[in-house]
N, C-alpha and C positions, 0 to 999 in steps of 0.2 A: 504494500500500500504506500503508495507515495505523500508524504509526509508535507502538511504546506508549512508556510511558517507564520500561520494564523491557528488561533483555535478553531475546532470542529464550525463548518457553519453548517447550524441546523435551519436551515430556511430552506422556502422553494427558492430555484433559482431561476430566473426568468428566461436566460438564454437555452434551457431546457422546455419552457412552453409559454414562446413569443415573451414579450415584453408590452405592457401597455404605456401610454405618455403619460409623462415625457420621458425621451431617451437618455440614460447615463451614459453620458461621453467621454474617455478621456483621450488625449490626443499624443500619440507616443513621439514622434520628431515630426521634421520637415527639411527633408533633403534638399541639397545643393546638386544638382544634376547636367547643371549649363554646359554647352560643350563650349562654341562662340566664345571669345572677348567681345565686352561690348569697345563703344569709340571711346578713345582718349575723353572727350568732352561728355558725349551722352552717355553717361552710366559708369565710362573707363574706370574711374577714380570709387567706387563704389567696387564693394568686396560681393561679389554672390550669395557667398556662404552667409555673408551677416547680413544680405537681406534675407536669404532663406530661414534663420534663425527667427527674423520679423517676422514670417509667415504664421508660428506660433502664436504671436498676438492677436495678430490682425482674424485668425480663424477663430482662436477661442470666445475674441470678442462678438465676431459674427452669429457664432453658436448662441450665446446669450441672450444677444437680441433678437433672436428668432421664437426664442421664449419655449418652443417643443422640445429642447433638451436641456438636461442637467449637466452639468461642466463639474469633472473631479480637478482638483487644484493638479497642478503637473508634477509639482516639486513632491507630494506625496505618492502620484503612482508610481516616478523615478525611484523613491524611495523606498517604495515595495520591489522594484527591480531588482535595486543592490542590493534588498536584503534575502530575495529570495532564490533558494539554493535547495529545488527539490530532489529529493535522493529516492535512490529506490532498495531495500534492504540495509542500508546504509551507506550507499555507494552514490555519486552523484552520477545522473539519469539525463540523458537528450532527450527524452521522449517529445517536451513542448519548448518551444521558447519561452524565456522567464516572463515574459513582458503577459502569455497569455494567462500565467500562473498568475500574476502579479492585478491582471483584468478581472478573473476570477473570484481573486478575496478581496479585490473592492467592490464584487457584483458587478461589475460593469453589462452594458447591454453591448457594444459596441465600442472599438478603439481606431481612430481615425490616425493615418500616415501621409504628410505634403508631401507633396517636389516642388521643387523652381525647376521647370524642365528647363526654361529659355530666359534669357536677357541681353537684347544681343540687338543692334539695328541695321536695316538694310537701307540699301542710298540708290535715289535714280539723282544720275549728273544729265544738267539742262543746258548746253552749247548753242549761246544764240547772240547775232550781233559782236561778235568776241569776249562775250561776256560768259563764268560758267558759274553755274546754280546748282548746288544738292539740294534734293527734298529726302531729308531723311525720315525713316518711319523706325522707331523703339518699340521694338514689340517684346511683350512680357507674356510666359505660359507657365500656368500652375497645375498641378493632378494632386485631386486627394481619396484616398481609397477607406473604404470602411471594413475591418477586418471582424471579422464575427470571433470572440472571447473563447468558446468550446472549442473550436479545432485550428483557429489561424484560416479559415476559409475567405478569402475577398467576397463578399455581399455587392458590394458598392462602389463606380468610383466616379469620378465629376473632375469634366475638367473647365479650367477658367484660363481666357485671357483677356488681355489688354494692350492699347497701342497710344502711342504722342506721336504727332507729326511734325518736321518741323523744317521751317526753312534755310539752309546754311550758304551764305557767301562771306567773300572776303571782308565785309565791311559788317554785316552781321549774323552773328551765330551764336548758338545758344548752347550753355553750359549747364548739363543736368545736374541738379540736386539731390541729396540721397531722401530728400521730402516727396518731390517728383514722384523719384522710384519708387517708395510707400504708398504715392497715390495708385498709380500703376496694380501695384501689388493690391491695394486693398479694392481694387476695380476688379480685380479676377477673383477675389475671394470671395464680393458679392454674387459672382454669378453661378461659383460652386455649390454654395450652403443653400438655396432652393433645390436645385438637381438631388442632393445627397437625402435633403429630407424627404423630396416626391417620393424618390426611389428606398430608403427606408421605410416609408409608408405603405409603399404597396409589398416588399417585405414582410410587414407587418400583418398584412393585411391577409397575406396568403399562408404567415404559419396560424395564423388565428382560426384561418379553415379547416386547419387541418387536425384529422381526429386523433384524441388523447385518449388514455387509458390510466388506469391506478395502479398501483405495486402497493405490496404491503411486504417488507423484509424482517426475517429475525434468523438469528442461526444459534446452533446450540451454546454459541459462549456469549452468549449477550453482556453488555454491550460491546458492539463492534463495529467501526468506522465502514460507511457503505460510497460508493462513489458509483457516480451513472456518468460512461462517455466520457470518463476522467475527471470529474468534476463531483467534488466532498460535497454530499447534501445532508448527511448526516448520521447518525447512530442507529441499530437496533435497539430496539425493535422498532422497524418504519412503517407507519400507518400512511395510507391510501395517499402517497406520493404519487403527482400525477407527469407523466413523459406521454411523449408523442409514440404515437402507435408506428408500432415499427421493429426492425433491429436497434438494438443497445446492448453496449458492454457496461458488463455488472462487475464491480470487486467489492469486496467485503474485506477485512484484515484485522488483526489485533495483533500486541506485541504476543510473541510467544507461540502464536498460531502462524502457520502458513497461508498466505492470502490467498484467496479463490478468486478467481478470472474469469468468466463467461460471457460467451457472446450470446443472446435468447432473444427471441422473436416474439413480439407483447404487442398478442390480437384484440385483447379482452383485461380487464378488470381479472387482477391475479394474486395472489400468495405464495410467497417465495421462499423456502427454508430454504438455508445453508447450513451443510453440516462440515463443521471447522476440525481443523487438525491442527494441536500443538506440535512443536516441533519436533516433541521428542513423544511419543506415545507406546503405549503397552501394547501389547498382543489384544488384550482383552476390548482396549479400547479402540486398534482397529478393525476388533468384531463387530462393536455395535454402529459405527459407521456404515461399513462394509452392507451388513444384513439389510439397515436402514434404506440404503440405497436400492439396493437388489428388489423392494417391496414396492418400489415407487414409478413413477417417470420420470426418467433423469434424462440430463444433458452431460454425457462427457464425464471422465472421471476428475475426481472424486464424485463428482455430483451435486446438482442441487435439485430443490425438490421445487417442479412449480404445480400450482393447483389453482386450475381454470378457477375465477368466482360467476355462479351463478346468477343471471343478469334479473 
């Protein structure tokens, strides 16, 4: 059983069946991805990366104002990053990236990722009379994706840009400001956070359709940490915990037992024993497992017991 570095959370967990609003947001970076220099003048002088750093603001603010999501402070989900270090037996585990562990035990519904793909301008030169004319255009592109918390799967992503036009000769030209480039930036930002919530919403919309069922878990050494699809929902004995109808992996674990893994197919409203093995056990006590099983319908060994509930 992989180990978080929160206490048990015994709650439902929404990204197990849909979420309703507003959406818990947190937003993990926002890459610097530009290939281009921009010009000496328009943008030159301006570092990518530390607009891309901007991009952090200028979206969370966005978020805000949009009023259908909750905003987690960044400095604390970063916090949970560093601090968490899931292991498996006691061994440190790949299994997820920290960040979705980290989404997890602040419930998150969703974790949002920028880019600055672009900042960078292109030039038409105007030769007339003897005289030569740039029109340059500063065009700015943003991409933000929405990573669903349970598995690291992309849900979502929206892209924004922006452009300045401007006119350059020898007698006048214009020299960008890194204020400019924020407007720029928060021009594309406006156009992403509509896109991202439409498309969250109909998201929403469609796991909200979709049919659920109950579990009810206990195994013979209760209490013992139960996880659905990787994700801690909490102790035995678990009453009428509702998941989406379907495939799901199931563990259960205790210190001292050997954790049980299953993957089961949950058509209906069910009950679920698990029968646990310490690590070390007698002959006699892998009689009464053993027989236990052999009586049942099981999945796989060791086994666990599920039992259809009548509707």
């Amino acid at each position: 059983m992989k180990k978080h570095a929160i206490a048990a959370v015994l709650m439902m967990i929404p990204a197990l069946a849909g979420w309703a609003d507003p959406v818990k947001v947190a937003i993990l970076d926002f890459e610097d991805r530009t290939g281009q220099a921009s010009d000496a003048l328009l943008g030159g002088a301006i570092k990518s990366g530390a607009l891309a750093d901007k991009g952090l603001d200028l979206l969370g603010r966005r978020l805000l104002d949009a009023e259908t999501f909750v905003l987690v402070d960044r400095r604390d989900f970063i916090n949970q990053i560093e601090q968490l270090q899931p292991t498996d037996s006691g061994a440190p585990t790949p299994t997820k990236p920290s960040f979705l562990h980290a989404a997890q035990a602040l419930n998150m519904d969703v974790v949002l990722r920028g880019s600055l793909l672009s900042f960078s301008p292109g030039k038409q030169t105007v030769r007339q009379g003897g005289y030569e004319t740039e029109f340059v255009t500063l065009s700015l592109r943003i991409s933000v994706e929405a990573v669903d918390p349970v598995d690291g799967t992309v849900i979502a992503m929206a892209d924004g840009a922006a452009a300045g036009q401007f006119r350059q000769t020898a007698e006048h030209f214009t020299s960008l400001s890194e204020d400019d480039a924020l407007g720029l930036l928060d021009k594309a930002v406006d156009q992403v956070v509509p896109v991202l919530k439409a498309k969250l919403d109909q998201r929403q919309a469609a796991q909200a359709a979709r049919p659920r069922v109950k579990i009810s878990v206990k195994s013979s050494a209760d209490p013992a940490l139960v996880e659905i699809d990787g994700i801690l929902v909490g102790s035995t004995p678990l009453e009428n915990f509702e998941v989406y109808q379907g495939d799901h992996v199931l563990t259960v674990g205790k210190p001292g037992h050997r954790d049980i893994t299953k993957r089961i197919l949950l058509e209906q409203d069910s009950a679920i024993e698990v029968p646990m093995m310490r690590t070390e056990m007698s002959a006699e006590e892998w009689k009464d497992i053993l027989e236990k099983v052999r009586m049942n319908v099981v999945i796989g060994e060791p086994g666990i017991v599920i039992t259809p509930l009548a509707e």
